[in-house]
N, C-alpha and C positions, 0 to 999 in steps of 0.2 A: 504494500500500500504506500505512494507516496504521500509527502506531507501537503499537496495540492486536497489529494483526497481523503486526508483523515479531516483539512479545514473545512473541505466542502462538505462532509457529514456534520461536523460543529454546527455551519452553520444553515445547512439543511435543515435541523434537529429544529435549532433554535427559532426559525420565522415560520418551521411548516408542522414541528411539537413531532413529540417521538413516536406517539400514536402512529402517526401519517407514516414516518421514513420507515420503522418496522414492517407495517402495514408492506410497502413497496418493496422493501427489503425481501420479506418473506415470499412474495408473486416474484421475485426475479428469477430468468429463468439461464439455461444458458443461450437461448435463443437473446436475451435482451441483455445481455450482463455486461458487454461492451458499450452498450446505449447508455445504460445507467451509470456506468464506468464514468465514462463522455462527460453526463450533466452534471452529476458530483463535481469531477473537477472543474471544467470548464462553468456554468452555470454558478453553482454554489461555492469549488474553491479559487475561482475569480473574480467575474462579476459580485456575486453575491458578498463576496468576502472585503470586496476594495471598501477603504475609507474612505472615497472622494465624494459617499454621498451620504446622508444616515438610512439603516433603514428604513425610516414612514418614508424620505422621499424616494427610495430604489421600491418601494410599494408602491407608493403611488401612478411610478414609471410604468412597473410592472400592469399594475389593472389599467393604464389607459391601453398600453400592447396589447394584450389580450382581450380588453373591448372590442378597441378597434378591427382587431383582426377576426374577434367572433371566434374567440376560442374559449368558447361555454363552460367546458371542463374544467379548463384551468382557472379559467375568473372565479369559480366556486372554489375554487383550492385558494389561490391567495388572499378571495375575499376572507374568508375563514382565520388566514394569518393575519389579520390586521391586527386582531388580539395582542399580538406576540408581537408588530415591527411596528406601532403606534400609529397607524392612519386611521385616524377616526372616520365615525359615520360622515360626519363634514367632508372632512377631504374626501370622501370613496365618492362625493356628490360632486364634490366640487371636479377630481377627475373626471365622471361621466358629464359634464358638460363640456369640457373641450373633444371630447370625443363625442359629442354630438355636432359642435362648431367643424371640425377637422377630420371626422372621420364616418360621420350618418346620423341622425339623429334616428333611424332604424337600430346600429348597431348601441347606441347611448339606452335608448327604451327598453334593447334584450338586458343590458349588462344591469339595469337598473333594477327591472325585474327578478333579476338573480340574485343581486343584493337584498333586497327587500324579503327573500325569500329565505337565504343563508341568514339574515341577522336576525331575522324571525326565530329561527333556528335556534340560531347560538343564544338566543335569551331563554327560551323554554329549555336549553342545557344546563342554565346558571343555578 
């Protein structure tokens, strides 16, 4: 294991909770173990890792890309970590309107929608 990829588990763990990486952990197969290999390092032990942003704002980054892009999956997984890398319900709003300005006010509506639905969620877990 290099030390790209024991930080990308650090901080995998830490913005997505250990629940989730075990979770992924245990479905890894050897069909995917290179993939998963890949976004450890690269994803979580660089992007994810660099100081030049804090967490809530490499959150925030995160949920307008995946609005925009209409990657449903995923925006329910990071909305989820906001818990963890501090982007409040504000900001998760304040993003989906530039990504109505810049990227659909279609893909703003889905990503809103999922939010509203996930933080639905996470209150009746509390």
């Amino acid at each position: 294991m290099t030390d790209r990829h024991a930080k990308g588990m650090q901080v995998r763990r830490a913005v997505l909770g250990d629940a989730h990486v075990d979770r992924a952990e245990a479905a890894k197969t050897p069909l995917d173990a290179a993939f998963q290999t890949l976004i450890t390092e690269s994803a979580w032990g660089t992007v994810w890792a660099s100081d030049a942003l804090t967490r809530r704002e490499r959150s925030m980054l995160t949920l307008a890309l995946l609005a925009g892009l209409g990657n449903e999956e995923e925006l329910a997984l990071h909305l989820r970590a906001t818990v963890r890398t501090g982007a409040s319900h504000s900001d998760v709003m304040e993003v989906f309107q530039h990504v109505a300005i810049y990227a659909g006010v279609p893909r703003a509506n889905s990503a809103i929608r999922i939010a509203k639905k996930i933080f639905a969620e996470m209150e009746g877990e509390k």
